[in-house]
N, C-alpha and C positions, 0 to 999 in steps of 0.2 A: 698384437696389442700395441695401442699407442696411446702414451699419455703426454697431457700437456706440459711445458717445461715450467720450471718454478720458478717467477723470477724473485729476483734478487733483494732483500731487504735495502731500505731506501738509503743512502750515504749522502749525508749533512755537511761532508770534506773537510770535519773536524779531525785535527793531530792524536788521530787513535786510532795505533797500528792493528788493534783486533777488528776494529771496526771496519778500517781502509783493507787489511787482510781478507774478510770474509765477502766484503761488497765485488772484489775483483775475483773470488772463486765463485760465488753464486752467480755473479754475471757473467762471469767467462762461460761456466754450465748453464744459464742459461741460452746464450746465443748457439752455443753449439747443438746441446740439444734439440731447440728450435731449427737447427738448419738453417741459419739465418746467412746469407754470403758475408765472407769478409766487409766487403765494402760498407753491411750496412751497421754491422756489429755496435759499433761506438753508436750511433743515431738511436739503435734500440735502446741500450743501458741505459742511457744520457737522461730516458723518463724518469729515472731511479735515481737521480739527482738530487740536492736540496741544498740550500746554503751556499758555503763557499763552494761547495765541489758544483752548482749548478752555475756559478759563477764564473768558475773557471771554462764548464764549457760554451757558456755564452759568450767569454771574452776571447777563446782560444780556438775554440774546435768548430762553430754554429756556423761559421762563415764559409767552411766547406768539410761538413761529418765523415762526408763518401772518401775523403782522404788519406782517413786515419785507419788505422789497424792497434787492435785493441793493445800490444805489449806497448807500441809507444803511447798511447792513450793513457795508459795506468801510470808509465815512469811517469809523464808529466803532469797528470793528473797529482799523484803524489808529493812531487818538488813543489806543484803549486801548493797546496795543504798540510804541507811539513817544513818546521822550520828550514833552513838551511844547514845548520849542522847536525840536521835530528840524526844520522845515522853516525857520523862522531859521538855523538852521545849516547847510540846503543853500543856501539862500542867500546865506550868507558865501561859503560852499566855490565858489558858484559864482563869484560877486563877483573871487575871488581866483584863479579859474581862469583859465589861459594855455598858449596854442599851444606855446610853446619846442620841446622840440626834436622833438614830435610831428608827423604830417603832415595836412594840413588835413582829410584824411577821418576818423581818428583823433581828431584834436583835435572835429570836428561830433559823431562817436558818442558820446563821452564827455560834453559838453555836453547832447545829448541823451537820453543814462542822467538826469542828475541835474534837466531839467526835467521828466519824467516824473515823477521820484521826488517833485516838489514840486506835482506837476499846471501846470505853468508852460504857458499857447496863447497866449499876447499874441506875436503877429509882431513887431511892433516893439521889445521889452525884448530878443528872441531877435537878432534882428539888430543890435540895440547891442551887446547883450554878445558875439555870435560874432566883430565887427567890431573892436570894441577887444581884442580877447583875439587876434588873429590877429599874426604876426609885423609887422614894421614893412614889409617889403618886399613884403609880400602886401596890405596895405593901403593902399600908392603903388600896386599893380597896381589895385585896385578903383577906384581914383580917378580913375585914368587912364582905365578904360576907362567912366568916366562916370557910374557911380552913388554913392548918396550911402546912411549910414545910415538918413537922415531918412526916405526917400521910397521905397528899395528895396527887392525883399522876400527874405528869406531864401534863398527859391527862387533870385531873381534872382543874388544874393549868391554863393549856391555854384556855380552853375552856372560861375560865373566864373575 
């Protein structure tokens, strides 16, 4: 059986990480699905374009498409259509990010919206910060039942 690939909802290369987020997994699955060669991958996307982000690749990428390969594509694509310190400032946001009166499953998703948005994989930053951003009484449970932020892993951590 084969079906045809889906592509990608159109991106306007407006400074919205959920938007820039799903436009580079839809269209990553759709090139690959498609079977589409490296070389042509960005040329394909690029239909899915509008606004700034088609501006960007008309001032950056149109002059030769077959060059690009889609991870540099997306980082530059992104620096063009995010401020300059946007990921300083999910940073803060993250920094300043806390459980209150969310539930710990809710409070992990939302955490984990905003290290996507930043490209954040260090296990251990993720586990400091889920650990101290958790209420006070969810953090005597962790402690209790023996793990530490230093040495536990995330995994370990939620299971819990």
């Amino acid at each position: 059986m084969t079906l045809k690939p889906v592509p990608p909802l159109k991106y306007d290369g407006s400074a919205d990480s959920k938007a820039f987020h799903r436009f580079m997994m839809e269209g990553t699955a759709y090139v690959k699905d498609g079977n589409v060669p490296d070389e042509k991958q960005v040329f394909m996307i690029a239909h899915y374009l509008t606004g700034k982000g088609r501006t960007f690749y008309a001032e950056e990428v149109a002059i030769d498409p077959y060059s690009w390969r889609l991870r540099g594509f997306f980082r530059r694509l992104f620096n063009y259509c995010f401020p300059v310190n946007y990921r300083n400032m999910q940073h803060d946001k993250i920094a300043a990010f806390m459980q209150n009166s969310l539930t710990v499953r809710e409070y992990l998703h939302k955490l984990n919206q905003m290290w996507n948005t930043i490209g954040e994989r260090s296990d251990r930053l993720k586990v400091d910060k889920f650990w101290k951003g958790l209420r006070r009484e969810f953090q005597h449970d962790l402690w209790r039942d023996k793990l530490n932020p230093e040495v536990s892993t995330l995994k370990e951590v939620v299971a819990v």
